[in-house]
VOLOKOL-663084 format. One record per residue: x negated, y negated, z negated of N, C-alpha, C, O, CB in turn. Coordinates in steps of 0.2 Angstrom, whole numbers, plus 5000, padded with zeros to 4 digits. Glycine has a CB too. Layout:
VOLOKOL-663084
XYZXYZXYZXYZXYZ/...
//
This chain:
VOLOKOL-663084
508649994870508750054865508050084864507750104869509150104869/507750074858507150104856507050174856507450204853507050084851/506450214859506550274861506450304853506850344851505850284868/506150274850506050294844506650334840506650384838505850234841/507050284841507750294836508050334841508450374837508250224835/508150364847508350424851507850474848508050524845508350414859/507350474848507050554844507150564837507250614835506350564844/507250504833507650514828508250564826508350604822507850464827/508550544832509250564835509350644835509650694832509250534844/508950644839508750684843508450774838508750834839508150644848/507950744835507850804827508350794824508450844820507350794822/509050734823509250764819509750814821510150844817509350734815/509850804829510650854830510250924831510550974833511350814839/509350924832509350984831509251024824509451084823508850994835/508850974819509051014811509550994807509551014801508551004806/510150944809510650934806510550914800511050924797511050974805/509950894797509850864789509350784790508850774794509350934783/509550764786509250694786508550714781507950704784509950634780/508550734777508050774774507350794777506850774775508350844773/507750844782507350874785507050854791506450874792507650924785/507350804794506950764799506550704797506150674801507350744803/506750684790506350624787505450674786504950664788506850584777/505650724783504950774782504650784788504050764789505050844781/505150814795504850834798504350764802503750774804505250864801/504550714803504250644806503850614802503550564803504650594808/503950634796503350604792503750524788503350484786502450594800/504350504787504650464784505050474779505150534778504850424787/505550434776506250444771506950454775507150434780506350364766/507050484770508050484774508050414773508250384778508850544768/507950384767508150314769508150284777508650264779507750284766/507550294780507350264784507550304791507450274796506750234782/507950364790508250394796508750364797509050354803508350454797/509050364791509650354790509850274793510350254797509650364784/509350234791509550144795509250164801509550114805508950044791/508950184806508650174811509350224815509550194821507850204811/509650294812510350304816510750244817511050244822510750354813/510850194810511350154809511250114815511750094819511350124802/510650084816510350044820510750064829511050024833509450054819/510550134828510550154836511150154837511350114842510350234839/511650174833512450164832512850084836513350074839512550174824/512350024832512649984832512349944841512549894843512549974825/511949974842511349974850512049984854512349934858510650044851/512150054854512850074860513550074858513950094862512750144863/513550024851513950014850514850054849515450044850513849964853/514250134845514850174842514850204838514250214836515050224845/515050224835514750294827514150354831514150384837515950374823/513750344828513150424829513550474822513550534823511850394825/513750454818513850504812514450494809514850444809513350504807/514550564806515250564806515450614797515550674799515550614814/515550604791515650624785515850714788516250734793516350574780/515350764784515350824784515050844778514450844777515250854790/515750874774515750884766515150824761515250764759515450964765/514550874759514150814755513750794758513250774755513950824749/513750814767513150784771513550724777513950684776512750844775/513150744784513650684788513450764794513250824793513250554789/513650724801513550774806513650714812513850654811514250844806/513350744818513550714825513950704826514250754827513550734829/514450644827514950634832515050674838514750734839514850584832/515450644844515550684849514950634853514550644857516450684851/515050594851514750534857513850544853513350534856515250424856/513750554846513150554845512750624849512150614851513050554839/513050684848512950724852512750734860512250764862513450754850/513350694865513050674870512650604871512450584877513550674874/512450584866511750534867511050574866510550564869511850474860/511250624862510750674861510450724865509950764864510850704858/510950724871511050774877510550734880510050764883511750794881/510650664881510350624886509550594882509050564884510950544888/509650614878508850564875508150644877507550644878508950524861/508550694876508350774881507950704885507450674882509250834887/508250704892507950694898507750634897507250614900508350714904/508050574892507450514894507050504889506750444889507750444896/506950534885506150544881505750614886505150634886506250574870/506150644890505450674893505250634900504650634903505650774895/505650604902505550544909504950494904504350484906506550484911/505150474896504650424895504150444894503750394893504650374891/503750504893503250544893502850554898502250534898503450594891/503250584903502850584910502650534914502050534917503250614915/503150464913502850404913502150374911501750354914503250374911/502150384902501750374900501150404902500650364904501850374895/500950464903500550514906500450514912500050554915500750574905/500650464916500650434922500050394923499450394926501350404922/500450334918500050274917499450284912498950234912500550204914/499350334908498750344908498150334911497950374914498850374907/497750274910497050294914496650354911496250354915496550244914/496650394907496350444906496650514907496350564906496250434902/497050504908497650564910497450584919497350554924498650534909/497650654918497550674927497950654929498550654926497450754929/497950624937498150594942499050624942499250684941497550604949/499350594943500250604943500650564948500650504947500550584937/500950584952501350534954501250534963500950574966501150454951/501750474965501850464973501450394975501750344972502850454976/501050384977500650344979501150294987501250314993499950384980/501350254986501750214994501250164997501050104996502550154993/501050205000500750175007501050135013501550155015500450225010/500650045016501150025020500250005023499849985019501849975017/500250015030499650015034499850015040500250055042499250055032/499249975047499449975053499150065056498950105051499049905057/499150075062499450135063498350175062498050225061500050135073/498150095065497250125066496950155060496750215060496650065067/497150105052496850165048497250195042496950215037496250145046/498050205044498450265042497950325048497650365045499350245043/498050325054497550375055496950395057496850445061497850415057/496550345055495550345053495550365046495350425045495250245052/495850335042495850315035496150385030495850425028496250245035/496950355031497350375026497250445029496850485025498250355026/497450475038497750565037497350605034497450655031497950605043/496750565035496150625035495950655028495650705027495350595038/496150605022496150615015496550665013496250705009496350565012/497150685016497850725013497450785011497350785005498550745019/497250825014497150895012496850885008496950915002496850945016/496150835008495550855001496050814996496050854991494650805001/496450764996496750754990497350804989497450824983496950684988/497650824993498250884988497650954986497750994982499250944996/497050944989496751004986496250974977496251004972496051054993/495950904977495650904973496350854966496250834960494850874975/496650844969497350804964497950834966498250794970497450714964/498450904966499050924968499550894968500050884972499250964967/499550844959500250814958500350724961500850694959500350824951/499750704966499750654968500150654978499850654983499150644966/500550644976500850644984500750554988500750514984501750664984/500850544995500650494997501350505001501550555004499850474999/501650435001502350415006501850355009501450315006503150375002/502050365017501650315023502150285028502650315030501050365029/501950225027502350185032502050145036501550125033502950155028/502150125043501750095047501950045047502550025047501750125051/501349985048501649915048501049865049500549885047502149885042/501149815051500749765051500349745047500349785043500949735052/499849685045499549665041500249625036500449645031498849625045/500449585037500749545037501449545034501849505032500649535041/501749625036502149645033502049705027502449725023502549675039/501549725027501249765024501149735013501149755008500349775029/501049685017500749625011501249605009501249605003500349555013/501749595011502449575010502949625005503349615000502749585017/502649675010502949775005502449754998502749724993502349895011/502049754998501549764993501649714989501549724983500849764994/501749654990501849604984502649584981502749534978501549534987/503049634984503949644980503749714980504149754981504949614986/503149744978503249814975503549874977503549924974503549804970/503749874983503849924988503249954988503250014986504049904995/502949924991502049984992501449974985501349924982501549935001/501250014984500650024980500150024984499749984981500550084976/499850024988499350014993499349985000499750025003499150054994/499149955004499349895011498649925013498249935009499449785009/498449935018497849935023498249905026498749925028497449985025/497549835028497849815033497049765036496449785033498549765031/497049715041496449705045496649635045497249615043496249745053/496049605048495949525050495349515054494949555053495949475044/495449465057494749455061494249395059494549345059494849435068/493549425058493049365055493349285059493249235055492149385057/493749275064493749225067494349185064494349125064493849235072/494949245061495549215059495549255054495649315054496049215064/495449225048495349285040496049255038496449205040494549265032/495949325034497049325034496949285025497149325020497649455034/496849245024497149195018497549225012497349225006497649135021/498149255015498549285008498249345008498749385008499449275009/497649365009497449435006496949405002496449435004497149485010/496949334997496749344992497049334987496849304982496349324992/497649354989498249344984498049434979498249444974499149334989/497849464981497749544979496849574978496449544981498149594986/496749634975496149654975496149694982496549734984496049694968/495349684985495249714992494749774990494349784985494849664999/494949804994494149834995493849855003494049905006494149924990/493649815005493249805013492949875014492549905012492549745013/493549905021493449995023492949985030492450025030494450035026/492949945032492449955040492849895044493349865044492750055045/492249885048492249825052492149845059491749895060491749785049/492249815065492049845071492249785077492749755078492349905073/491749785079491749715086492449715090492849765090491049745094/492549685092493149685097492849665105492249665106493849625095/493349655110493149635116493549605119494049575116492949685120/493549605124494149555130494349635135493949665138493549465137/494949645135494949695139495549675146496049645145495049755134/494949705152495149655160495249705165495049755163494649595164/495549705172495349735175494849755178494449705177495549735177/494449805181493749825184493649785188493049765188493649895187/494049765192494049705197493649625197493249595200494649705197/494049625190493849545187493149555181492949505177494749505183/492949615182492449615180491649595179491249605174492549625180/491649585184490749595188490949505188491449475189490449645199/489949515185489649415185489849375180489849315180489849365191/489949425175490549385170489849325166489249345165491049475163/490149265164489649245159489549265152489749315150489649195159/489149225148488749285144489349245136489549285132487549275143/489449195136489649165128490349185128490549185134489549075125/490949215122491549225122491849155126492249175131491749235115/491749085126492049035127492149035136492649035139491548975123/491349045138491449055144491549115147491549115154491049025146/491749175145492249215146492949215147493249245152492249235142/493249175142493749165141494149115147494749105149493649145134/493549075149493549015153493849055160494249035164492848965154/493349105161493449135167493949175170494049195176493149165168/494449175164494949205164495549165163495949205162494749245160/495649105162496049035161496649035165497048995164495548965163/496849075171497149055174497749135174498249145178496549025181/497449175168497949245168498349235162498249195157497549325168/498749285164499049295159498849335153498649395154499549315160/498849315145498649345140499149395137499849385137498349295137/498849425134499349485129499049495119498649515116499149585134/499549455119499649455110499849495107499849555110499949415108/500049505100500349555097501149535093501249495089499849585091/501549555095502149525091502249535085502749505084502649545093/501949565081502249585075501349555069501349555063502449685076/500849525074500349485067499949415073499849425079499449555061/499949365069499749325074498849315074498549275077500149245072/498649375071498049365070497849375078497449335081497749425065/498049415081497849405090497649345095497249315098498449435093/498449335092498449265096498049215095497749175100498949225095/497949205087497849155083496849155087496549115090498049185073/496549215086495949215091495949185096495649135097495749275093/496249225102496149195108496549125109496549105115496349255112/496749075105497049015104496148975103495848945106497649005096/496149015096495548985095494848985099494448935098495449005089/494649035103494249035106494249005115493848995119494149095103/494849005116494948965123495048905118494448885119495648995128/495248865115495148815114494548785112494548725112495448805112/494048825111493148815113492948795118492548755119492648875112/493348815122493248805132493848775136494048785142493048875136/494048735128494648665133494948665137494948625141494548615136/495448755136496048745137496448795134496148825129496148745144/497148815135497548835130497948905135498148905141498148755127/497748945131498049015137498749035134498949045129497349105137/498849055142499549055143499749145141499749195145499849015153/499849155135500149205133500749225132501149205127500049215129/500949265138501549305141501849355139502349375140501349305146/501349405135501549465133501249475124500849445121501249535140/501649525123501649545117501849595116502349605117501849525114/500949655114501149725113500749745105500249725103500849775121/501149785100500849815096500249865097499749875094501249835092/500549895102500149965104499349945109499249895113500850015111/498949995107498549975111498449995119498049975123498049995107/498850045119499150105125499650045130499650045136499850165120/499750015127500149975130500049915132500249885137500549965127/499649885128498949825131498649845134498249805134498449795127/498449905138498049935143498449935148498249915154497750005141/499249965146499649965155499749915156499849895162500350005158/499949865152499749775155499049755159498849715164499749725149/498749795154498149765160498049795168497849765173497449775156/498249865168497949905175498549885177498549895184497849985175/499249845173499749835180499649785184499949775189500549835179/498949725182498949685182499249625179499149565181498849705186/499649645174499949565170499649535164499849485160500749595167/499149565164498749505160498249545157498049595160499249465154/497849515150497249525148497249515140497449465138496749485151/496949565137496949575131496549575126495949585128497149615132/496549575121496049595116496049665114496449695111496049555110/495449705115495449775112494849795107494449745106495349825117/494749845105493949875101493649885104493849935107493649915098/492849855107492449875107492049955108491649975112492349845104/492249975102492250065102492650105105492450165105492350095097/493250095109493850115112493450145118492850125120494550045115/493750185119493550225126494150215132494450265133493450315124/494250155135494750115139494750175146494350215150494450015141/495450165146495750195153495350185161494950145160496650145154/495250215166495050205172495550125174496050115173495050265177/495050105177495250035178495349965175495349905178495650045178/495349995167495249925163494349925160494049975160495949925155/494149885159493449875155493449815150493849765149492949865162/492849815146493149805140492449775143492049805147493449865132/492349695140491849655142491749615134492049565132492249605149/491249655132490749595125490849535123490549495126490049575128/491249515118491449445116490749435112490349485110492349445110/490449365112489649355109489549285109489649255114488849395114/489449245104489349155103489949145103490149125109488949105109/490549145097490349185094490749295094491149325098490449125087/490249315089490449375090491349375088491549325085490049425086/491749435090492149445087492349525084492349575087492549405091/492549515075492449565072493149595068493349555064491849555069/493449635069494149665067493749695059493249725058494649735073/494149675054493749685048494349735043494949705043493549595045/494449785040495249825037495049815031494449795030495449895039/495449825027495449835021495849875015496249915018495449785020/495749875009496149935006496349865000495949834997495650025003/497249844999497349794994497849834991498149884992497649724996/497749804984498149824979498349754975498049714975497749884974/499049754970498949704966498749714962498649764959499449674964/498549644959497949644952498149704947498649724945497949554947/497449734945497649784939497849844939497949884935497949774935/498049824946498349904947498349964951498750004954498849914948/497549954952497150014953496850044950496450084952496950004955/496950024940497050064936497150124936496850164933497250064933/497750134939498450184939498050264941497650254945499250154946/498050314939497650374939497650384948497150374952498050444932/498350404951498650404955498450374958498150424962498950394955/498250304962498150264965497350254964497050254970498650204964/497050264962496550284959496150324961495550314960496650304954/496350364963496450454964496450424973495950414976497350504959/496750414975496850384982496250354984495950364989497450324983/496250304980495950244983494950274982494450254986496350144977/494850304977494250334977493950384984493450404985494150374972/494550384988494750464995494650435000494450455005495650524996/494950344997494650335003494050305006493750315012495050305005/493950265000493150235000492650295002492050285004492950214991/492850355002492250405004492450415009491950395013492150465000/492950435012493250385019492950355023492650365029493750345018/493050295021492650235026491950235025491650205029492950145025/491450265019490950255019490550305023489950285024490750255013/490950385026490950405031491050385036490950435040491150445030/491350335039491650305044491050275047490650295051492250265042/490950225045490450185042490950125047491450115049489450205045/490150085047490350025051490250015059489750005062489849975048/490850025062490650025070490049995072489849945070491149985075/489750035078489349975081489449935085489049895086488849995084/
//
């Protein structure tokens, strides 16, 4: 249904003359006249109906008229939406892990409801991996999500990035098993060959590291647990059930210590994706500029 031929519609059930709406839009009654005929034959009922030496609404053109009301003003707002030159509009969906929904995303909300009001953000927490998933069947308009220089996540170049902050990681152990440690990740890792490791259940980027990097030092670690939380990869470690990967920048619990991964380093890297072109969108736009000033404030961990 051509929006066109609903406003057609639409002036004429407000000036009731063929006449008068061919003037008012700038064309011929002829040509109102085939474009009603047209819409008529679209939803497949009479629009018009013989009233004396003119014609009038039907019952059913009348309530077509009621409705083209609200969806020429729906296709307006839309349009003014997708405007790139138009001020920012709309709900931006966000699908990001929990570090920089709140690094990142929370800390934007006030400056953007104060410098854009009609842009609102929906947040949902999730993985890399599920995030990309949301984002590429169109659930989410924006994914933050991470990967490790060691294990780079591949299907994020399926989308446009924009690289938010980077930061070392570590090996995180008890205080105990800490002292005399050697100096390269490989033989780190080695010294530690005989515990139990803690992965992430929900992105294999964890595992996929410490696979890769004990297998530098020829053998294969036996990973027993699996926690998303970083809270929680910590009371594994102080209950003693195993050893973890954490940040470097973390300010770890009494008891656990966070021991330097180096030859090679290891670096948790986030990012801000969108699908192609559509970060045009004023909205997202509008977001994604709040955050970049964000992470450029953030900077890069040491």
């Amino acid at each position: 249904m051509e929006t066109r031929r609903l406003e057609i519609l639409l002036e004429l059930a407000r000036q009731g003359s063929m006449r008068n709406v061919a003037d008012t839009l700038g064309t011929t009654t002829s040509t109102v006249s085939q474009q009603i005929a047209a819409l008529a034959r679209e939803v497949g009922t009479p629009m018009l109906q013989p009233a004396g030496r003119g014609v009038r609404l039907t019952p059913a053109g009348r309530r077509l008229a009621d409705h083209a009301v609200t969806i020429l003003g729906a296709v307006a707002a839309a349009t003014a939406e997708l405007d790139a030159g138009a001020e920012p509009v709309g709900t931006v969906r966000v699908a990001g892990f929990v570090t920089a929904v709140r690094k990142i995303l929370m800390p934007i909300v006030a400056d953007l409801a104060s410098s854009h009001p009609d842009v609102k953000i929906e947040v949902r927490e999730h993985e890399p991996a599920e995030a990309l998933a949301l984002l590429a069947s169109d659930t989410v308009d924006l994914a933050l999500t991470y990967d490790y220089n060691l294990a780079p996540d591949g299907t994020g170049a399926d989308f446009d990035s924009i690289p938010l902050w980077t930061t070392p990681w570590s090996l995180g152990v008890p205080d105990r098993d800490s002292d005399d440690l050697p100096g390269s990740a490989p033989e780190i890792f080695l010294a530690f060959r005989d515990q139990d490791w803690i992965g992430n259940s929900r992105n294999r980027a964890d595992e996929d590291v410490l696979r890769l990097v004990s297998s530098m030092a020829d053998f294969e670690p036996r990973v027993r647990h699996q926690a998303d939380s970083l809270e929680l990869v910590e009371d594994l470690i102080l209950a003693g059930m195993g050893i973890g990967l954490l940040p470097a920048d973390r300010q770890p619990r009494h008891g656990v210590t966070l021991v330097p991964l180096a030859q090679p380093e290891l670096r948790l890297r986030a990012f801000a994706r969108t699908r192609h072109g559509n970060s045009a969108w004023p909205a997202l736009a509008a977001v994604l500029n709040h955050i970049k000033r964000r992470a450029a404030a953030v900077g890069t961990a040491p």
